[in-house]
N, C-alpha and C positions, 0 to 999 in steps of 0.2 A: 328649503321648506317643502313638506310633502306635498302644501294645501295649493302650491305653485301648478305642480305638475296635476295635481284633479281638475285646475279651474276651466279649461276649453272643454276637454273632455264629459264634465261634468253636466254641464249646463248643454250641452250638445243633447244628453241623453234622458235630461231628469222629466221630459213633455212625453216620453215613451212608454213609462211606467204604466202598468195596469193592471187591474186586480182580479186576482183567478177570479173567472166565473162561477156567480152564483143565480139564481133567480133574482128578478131585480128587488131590491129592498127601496129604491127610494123615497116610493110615494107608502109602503105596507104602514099599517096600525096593530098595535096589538090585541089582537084578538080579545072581547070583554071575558071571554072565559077561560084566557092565560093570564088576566091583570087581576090587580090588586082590589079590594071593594077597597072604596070611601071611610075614613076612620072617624066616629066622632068629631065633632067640634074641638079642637086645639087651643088649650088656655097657655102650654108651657111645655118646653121639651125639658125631658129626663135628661139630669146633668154627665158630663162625661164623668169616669172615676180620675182620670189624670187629665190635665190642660197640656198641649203641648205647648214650647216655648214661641216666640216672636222670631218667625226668621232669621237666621242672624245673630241670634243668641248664645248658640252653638258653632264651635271652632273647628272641623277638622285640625286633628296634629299626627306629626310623625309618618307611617304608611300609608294611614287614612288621606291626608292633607295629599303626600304626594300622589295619589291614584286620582282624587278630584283634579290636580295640576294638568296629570295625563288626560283626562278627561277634556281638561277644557280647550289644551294644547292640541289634540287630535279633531275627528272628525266634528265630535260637538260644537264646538269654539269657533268653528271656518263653517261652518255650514252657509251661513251667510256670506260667506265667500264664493262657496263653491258647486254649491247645489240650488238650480233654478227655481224650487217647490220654496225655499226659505230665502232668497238673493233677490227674487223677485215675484215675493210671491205679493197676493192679491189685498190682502191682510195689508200689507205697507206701499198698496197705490201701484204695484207691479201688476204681471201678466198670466204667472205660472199660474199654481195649483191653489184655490180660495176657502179650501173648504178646512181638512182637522190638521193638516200638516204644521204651517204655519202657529196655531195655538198649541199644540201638541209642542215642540221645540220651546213656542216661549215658559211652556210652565217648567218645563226643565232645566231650562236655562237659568232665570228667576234662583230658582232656588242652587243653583250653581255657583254662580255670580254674588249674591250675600253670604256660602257658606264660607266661598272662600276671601271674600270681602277684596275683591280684585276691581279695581275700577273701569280697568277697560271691558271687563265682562259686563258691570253696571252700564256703561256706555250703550251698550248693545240693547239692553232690555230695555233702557229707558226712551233709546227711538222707538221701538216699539210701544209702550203702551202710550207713549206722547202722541203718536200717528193713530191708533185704535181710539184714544181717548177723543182725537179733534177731529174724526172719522165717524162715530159715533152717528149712526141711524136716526134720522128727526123723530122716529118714534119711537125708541131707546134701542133698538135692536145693534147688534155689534159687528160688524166686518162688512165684508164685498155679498152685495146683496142682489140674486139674478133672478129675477119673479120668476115660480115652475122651473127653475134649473133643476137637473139631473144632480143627483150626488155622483153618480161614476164620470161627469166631467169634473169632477174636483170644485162644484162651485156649493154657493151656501143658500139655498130655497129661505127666503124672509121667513118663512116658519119651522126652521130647523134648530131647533136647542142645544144639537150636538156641540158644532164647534164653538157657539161661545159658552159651555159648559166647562169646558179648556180654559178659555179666555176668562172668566169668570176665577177658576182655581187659581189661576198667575197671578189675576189683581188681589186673590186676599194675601196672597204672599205679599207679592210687592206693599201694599199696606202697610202688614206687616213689619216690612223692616225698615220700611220708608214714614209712614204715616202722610202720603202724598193726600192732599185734601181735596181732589177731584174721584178720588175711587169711591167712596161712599155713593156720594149725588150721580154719578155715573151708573153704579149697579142697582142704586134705589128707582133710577131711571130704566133701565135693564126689566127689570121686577116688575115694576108697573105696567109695561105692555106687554110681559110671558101671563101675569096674571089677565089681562083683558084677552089675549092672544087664544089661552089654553081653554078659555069657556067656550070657545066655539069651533077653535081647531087642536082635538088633540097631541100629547107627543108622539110621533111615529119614530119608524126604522130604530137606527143604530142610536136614536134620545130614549125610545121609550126603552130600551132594553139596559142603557146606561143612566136610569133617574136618576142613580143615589150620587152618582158626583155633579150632577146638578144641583141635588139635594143638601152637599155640603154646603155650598154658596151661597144658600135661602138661611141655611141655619145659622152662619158665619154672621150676615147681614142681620137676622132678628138679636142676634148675642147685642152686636152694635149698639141697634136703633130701637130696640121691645116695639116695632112696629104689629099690628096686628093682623093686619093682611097676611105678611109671609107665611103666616103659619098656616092659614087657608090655603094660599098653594102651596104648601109643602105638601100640604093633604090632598090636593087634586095632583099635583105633582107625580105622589105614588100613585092617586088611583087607578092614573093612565098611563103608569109603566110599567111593565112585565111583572108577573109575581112569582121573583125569583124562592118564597119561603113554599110557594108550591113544589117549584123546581126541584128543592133539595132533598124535601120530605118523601115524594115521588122518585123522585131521579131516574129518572125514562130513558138516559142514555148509559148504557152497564156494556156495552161492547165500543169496539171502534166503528166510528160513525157510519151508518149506513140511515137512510130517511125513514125506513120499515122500521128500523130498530128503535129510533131515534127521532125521529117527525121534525119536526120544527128547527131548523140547523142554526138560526141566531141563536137559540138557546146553547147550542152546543158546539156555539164559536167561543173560541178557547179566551181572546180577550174579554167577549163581555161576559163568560163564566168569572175570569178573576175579578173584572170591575164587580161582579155581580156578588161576589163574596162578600163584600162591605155592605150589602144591601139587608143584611137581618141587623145590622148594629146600628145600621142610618135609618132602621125601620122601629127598636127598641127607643129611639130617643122619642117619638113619636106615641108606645103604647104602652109602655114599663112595662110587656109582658115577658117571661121568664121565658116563654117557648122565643121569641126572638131575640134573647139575651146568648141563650144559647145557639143558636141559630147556626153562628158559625163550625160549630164546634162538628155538628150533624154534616153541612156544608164538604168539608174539609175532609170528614171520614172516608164521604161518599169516593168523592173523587181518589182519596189515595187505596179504595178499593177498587176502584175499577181503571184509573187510567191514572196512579199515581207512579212517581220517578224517586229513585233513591236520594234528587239532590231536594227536596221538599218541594217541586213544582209538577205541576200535574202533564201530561203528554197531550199538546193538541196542535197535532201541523193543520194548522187551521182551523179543522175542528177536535172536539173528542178521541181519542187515538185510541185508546185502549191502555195493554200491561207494558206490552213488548217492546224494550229499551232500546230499538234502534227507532223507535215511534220518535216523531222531534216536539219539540215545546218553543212558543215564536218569541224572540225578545222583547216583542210588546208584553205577550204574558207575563213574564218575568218580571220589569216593574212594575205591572198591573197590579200581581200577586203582593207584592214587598207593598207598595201603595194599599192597598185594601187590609193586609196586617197592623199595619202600624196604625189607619184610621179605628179598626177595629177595638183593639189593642186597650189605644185612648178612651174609647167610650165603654168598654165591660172589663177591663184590665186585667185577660185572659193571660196570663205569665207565658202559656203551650205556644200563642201565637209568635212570641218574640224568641225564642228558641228556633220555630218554623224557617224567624225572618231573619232571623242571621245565618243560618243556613242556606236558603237561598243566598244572601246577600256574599259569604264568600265566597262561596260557587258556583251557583247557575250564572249570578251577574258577572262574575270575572268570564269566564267560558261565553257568555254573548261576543267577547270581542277580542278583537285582537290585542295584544298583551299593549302597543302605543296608541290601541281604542284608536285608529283611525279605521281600521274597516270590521265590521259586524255581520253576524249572522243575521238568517231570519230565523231559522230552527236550530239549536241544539239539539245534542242526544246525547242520553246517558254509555252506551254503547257506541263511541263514535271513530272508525277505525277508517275512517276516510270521509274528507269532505268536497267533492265533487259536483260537477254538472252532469244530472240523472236526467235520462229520458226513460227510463224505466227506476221506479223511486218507490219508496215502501208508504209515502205519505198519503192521508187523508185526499186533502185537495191542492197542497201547494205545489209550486214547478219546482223545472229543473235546476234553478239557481238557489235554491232553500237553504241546500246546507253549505253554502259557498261563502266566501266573507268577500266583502265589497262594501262600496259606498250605500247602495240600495238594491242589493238581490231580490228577487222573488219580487217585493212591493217597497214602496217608501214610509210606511206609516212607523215602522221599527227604526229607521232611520231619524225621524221626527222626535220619537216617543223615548228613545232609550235613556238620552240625559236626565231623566228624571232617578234615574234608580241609583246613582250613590250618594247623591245631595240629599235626597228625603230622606235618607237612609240615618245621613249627619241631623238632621233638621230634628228629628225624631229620636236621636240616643237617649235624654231629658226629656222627664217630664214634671210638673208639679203639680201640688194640692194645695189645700189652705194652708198649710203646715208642714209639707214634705217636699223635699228634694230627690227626685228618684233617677237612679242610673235604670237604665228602660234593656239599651242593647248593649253592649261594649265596646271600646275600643280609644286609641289616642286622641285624645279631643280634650275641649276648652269650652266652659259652661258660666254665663254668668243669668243669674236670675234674683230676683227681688221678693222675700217672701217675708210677710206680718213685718216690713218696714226692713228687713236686715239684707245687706245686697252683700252676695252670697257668688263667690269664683270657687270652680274647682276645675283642676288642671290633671287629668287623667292620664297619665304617660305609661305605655304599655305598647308591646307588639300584637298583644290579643288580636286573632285568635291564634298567633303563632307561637306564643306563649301564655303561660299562666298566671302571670302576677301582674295585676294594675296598681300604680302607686298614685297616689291623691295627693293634690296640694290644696287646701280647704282653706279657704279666704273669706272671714268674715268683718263687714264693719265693726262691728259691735257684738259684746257677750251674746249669746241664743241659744233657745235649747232647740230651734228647729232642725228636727229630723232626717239623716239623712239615709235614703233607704235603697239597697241595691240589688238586682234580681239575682238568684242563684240559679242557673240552668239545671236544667233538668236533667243530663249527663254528666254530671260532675258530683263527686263523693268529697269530702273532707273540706269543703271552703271553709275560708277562714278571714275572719276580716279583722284588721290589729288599728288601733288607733291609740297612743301614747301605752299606757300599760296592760289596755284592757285589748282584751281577745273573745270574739265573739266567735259560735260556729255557727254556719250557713247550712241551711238545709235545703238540699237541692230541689229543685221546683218550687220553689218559695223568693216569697221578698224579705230582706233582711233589713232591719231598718232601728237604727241608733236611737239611744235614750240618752246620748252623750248632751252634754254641755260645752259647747264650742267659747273659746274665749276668743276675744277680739285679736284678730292677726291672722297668722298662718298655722298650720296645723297639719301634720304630716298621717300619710293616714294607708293600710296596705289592704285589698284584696287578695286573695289566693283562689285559685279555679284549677283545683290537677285537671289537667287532660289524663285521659283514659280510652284505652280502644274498647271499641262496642261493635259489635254487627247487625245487622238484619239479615235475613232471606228475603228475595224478593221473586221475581219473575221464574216458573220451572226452580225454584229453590235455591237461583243464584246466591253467591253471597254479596252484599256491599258490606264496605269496612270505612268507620269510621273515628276520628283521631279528636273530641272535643268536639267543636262547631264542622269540624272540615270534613269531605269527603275524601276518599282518596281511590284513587285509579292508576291502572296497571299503565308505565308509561310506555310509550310508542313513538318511536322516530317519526320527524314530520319533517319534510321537505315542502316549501311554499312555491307555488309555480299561476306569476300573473298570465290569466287567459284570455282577456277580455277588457284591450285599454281602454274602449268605449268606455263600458261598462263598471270596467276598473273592480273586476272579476279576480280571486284569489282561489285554487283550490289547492286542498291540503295534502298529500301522500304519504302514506305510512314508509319509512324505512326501515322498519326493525318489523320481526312475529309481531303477533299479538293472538295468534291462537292457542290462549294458554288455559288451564283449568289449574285452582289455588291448590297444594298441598299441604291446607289449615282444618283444622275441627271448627267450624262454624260457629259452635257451640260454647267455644272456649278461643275465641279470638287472637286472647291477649297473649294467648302461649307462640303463636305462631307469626307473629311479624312484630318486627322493633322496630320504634322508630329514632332514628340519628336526624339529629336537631345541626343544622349548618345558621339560621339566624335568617330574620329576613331582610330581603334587598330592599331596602326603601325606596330605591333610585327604579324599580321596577318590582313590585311584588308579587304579580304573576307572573312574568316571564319565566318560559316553560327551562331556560338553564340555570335557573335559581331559585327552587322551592326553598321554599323555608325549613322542611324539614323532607324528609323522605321515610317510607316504608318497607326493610326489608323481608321478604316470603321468597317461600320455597313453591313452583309451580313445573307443570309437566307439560308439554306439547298434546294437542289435541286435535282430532279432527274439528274444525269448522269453519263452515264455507260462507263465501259472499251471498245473498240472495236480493234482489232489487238497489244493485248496489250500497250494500249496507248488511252490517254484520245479520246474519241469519238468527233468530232466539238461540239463545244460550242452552247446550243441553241442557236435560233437567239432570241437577245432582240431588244424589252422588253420582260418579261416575267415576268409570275406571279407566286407565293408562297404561300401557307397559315403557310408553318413555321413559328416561331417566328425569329423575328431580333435578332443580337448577333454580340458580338463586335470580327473584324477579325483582323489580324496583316498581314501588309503587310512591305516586306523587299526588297533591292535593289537586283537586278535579278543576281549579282555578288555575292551574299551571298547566293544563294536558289540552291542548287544540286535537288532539286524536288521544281517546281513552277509550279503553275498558273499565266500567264501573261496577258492572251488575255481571259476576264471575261465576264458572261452576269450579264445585271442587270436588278434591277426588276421596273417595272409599276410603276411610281407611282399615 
């Protein structure tokens, strides 16, 4: 067992961790003329368009199922074994780290542990919230409480909302799937002294810049109880947290971060931009108004003009980065990004967004880790042609261990934080209405939900995204005519969705959604989704190429070399070129790379000697050089070669620990 050999080693090194310097945030507020004003008096929030399901609801199956296996079987699942910050952290009566680590891991876990409905991962969660529930602060507050403690000691100042804003999201899960009858009285207790608490000492630091997943919690809790108060701090809530609907409409940082360019660097720290994402749809339930219905949409542009990545997440080694794809992006972002989608998602049922989050979700998420998810990055890069210990490094602010995979490179908080990105991912495939059944994102899974009295199974069996057909096994109690309706990505032409004689056609970027009369039993039922290659230009007019949901990148020998048993340090070296420029018309994709379909490994679906399918192109040798350890920008194409052409393999960017994604090509 690998989690044998981390455990000395581990817990030796996890008190060492520390976080790139910044100015200190502990005790900072936000500024009254970066926050939010005060909204009206609150009689009622604006209803989401979709409910998600109750934890637990939803089944991963097939790839999906086993990648949560790997997931919980690698570093996720042992952390409490192996890592001091969660083994013994402060949270469950230990010594380590007290502050977001510990709640950051349970809410991942949480929803890990019901998706795959494993008991011993239940085990785990329920010590925890049994020790946080009989732990519990005499004046409702949540965790290890150190009066004026520092945040960079890792502890929790009694007026810090951050880490039980964490703690907080795990118990509506756990709820959730449990209906445990101490969570209610517990966060109604919680509520009661943030609301006495906030009238005299605002949210500061890293709470006031992350309100709105505080803000989920208040709003979960008024669903419950139509208490009246909550709504009142929901409203003070925002009005003393950052006002990110300024941020976006301004957007003051348009280069890689520098403080002249850019001022205020929380804003344009790369996690709580994507927490911050969800903040105009957690701010629409609030005013019904149209400017933050669409909010996101403005949000999202911004960033993929100034500092966006071909795999749909934005470039911030810590903060802001800019265009240039060797720039990295931290795997907190990544589920941050997938999390702030999907809540969004639910509340304005923006179709663009889940397109976005499957995107991310087969790619940037697979590329955070290592293919048995026992060791993880801090930064990705779309451009990633070696992953190394840089003392000369092309990052923002992160060190030399960033792009290195280990237990906790660079910082711990990505170590904490990552489990949450493919369980929310399951959690959120379904959703429903008074009247609908809706497939939301794709993929092998198992749905049971109850709607207008008829309890309603569908069993979705598919490789998606590694092929294109999902087949439905539609299980109803009883006759119904409720609706069942399924997104059609916005990439994909000809869908088709068959159900007994009748054939429907799907209109891509659209939701497709039955008029059928379901009789009592089973019912067999088909999607269709052609894949189709598409491209973009991106950075200097590279090309990315893309295959459906996937990305796909030039592959690159990788040799693993452990540097650092302390630390339990992995760097990555290229064995093959990878100085290549495409010989494709940009313009006309499809003409110039086939893709040969091998099937995917269920037993390992990213593993980088068994993609699922492959991309053959024709590419030519090129000058370009290393520059701060890391691929230098991409000429700008077109560009010419007198090399010979030669046939190149391209693979999904979830199989590549060293890729080229973002390519020049040549003149033709």
């Amino acid at each position: 067992m690998k989690w044998l050999f981390f455990l000395i080693v581990a817990l030796s090194f996890a008190h060492k961790l520390k976080k790139p310097s910044f100015k200190d945030a502990s005790t900072s507020f936000v500024d009254p003329a970066q926050g939010n004003m005060e909204l009206p008096s609150l009689t009622e929030l604006i209803p989401r368009k979709y409910d998600p399901l109750p934890l637990g609801s939803i089944k991963p199956e097939g790839w999906l199922r086993r990648q949560l296996q790997i997931q919980a079987n690698g570093l996720a699942g042992n952390l409490d074994h192996i890592w001091a910050d969660i083994a013994f952290s402060q949270w469950v009566g230990g010594s380590a780290e007290g502050w977001e680590r510990g709640p950051y891991w349970l809410d991942g876990m949480t929803a890990l542990a019901y998706s795959l409905d494993e008991e011993w991962l239940k085990e785990k969660v329920t010590y925890w919230f049994n020790y946080i529930l009989a732990h519990q602060q005499p004046d409702g507050m949540y965790g290890p409480v150190v009066p004026n403690g520092n945040l960079g000691q890792g502890h929790n100042p009694s007026n810090d909302s951050w880490p039980a804003s964490l703690v907080l999201k795990a118990m509506t899960q756990y709820y959730e799937a449990t209906h445990d009858p101490r969570i209610i009285p517990s966060m109604e207790k919680f509520f009661h002294f943030l609301d006495d608490l906030t009238k005299t000492k605002p949210l500061f630091s890293w709470g006031a810049y992350r309100w709105q997943d505080l803000q989920l919690s208040i709003y979960w809790l008024h669903e419950k109880t139509k208490e009246p108060y909550l709504l009142n701090l929901a409203n003070r809530v925002y009005s003393q947290g950052y006002n990110w609907t300024r941020y976006y409409q301004t957007f003051p940082c348009k280069v890689k971060f520098t403080a002249d360019a850019c001022g205020d660097w929380m804003a344009s720290h790369g996690v709580n931009v994507a927490q911050g994402l969800k903040a105009p749809a957690m701010t629409y339930r609030m005013t019904g108004s149209e400017t933050d219905k669409n909010g996101i949409k403005i949000f999202l542009s911004k960033l993929d003009e100034f500092h966006g990545t071909s795999s749909g997440i934005f470039a911030a080694d810590e903060l802001l980065a800019g265009l240039m794809p060797s720039q990295g992006s931290e795997t907190c972002q990544v589920v941050e990004d997938m999390f702030s989608l999907e809540t969004s998602f639910a509340i304005i049922g923006d179709l663009n967004l889940i397109d976005r989050l499957e995107m991310i979700a087969f790619n940037a998420m697979p590329a955070s880790n290592s293919p048995d998810m026992w060791e993880h990055q801090y930064v990705q890069q779309a451009n990633q042609v070696q992953a190394i210990f840089s003392d000369d490094r092309v990052y923002v602010n992160d060190g030399p261990e960033a792009n290195m995979f280990g237990i906790a490179p660079n910082y711990g908080c990505c170590t904490a934080n990552y489990p949450q990105g493919w369980p929310k991912y399951v959690s959120h495939m379904w959703m429903v209405t008074s009247d609908q059944l809706v497939a939301v994102s794709h993929g092998p899974s198992m749905v049971k939900a109850t709607i207008r009295g008829v309890e309603i199974s569908v069993n979705a069996t598919t490789a998606y995204p590694f092929e294109d057909l999902i087949r439905y096994e539609i299980t109803m109690s009883r006759a119904s005519d409720v609706s069942l309706c399924m997104r059609i990505p916005s990439w994909t032409m000809g869908a088709i969705f068959q159900v007994e004689k009748i054939v429907l056609d799907g209109k891509n970027g659209t939701l497709l959604c039955t008029s059928h009369t379901w009789n009592e039993g089973i019912t067999i039922a088909s999607l269709k989704l052609p894949l189709s290659v598409r491209s973009s230009l991106r950075y200097n007019d590279a090309v990315s190429i893309y295959y459906g949901p996937i990305l796909m990148s030039l592959h690159i020998g990788q040799d693993w070399f452990g540097v650092d048993e302390e630390k339990l340090l992995f760097e990555v070296h290229p064995t093959s070129s990878w100085q290549y420029a495409l010989d494709v018309d940009p313009h006309h994709i499809e003409k110039g790379i086939d893709i040969v379909h091998a099937g995917v490994n269920v037993d390992c679906p990213f593993c980088p000697e068994t993609p699922a399918f492959v991309g053959k192109v024709m590419g030519r040798s090129i000058d370009w050089p290393i520059q701060h350890n890391a691929a230098s920008p991409p000429p700008r194409s077109p560009i010419s070669s007198a090399s010979k052409s030669i046939p190149l393999t391209m693979v999904p960017y979830g199989n590549a620990p060293l890729r080229l994604t973002e390519l020049p090509w040549i003149a033709s």
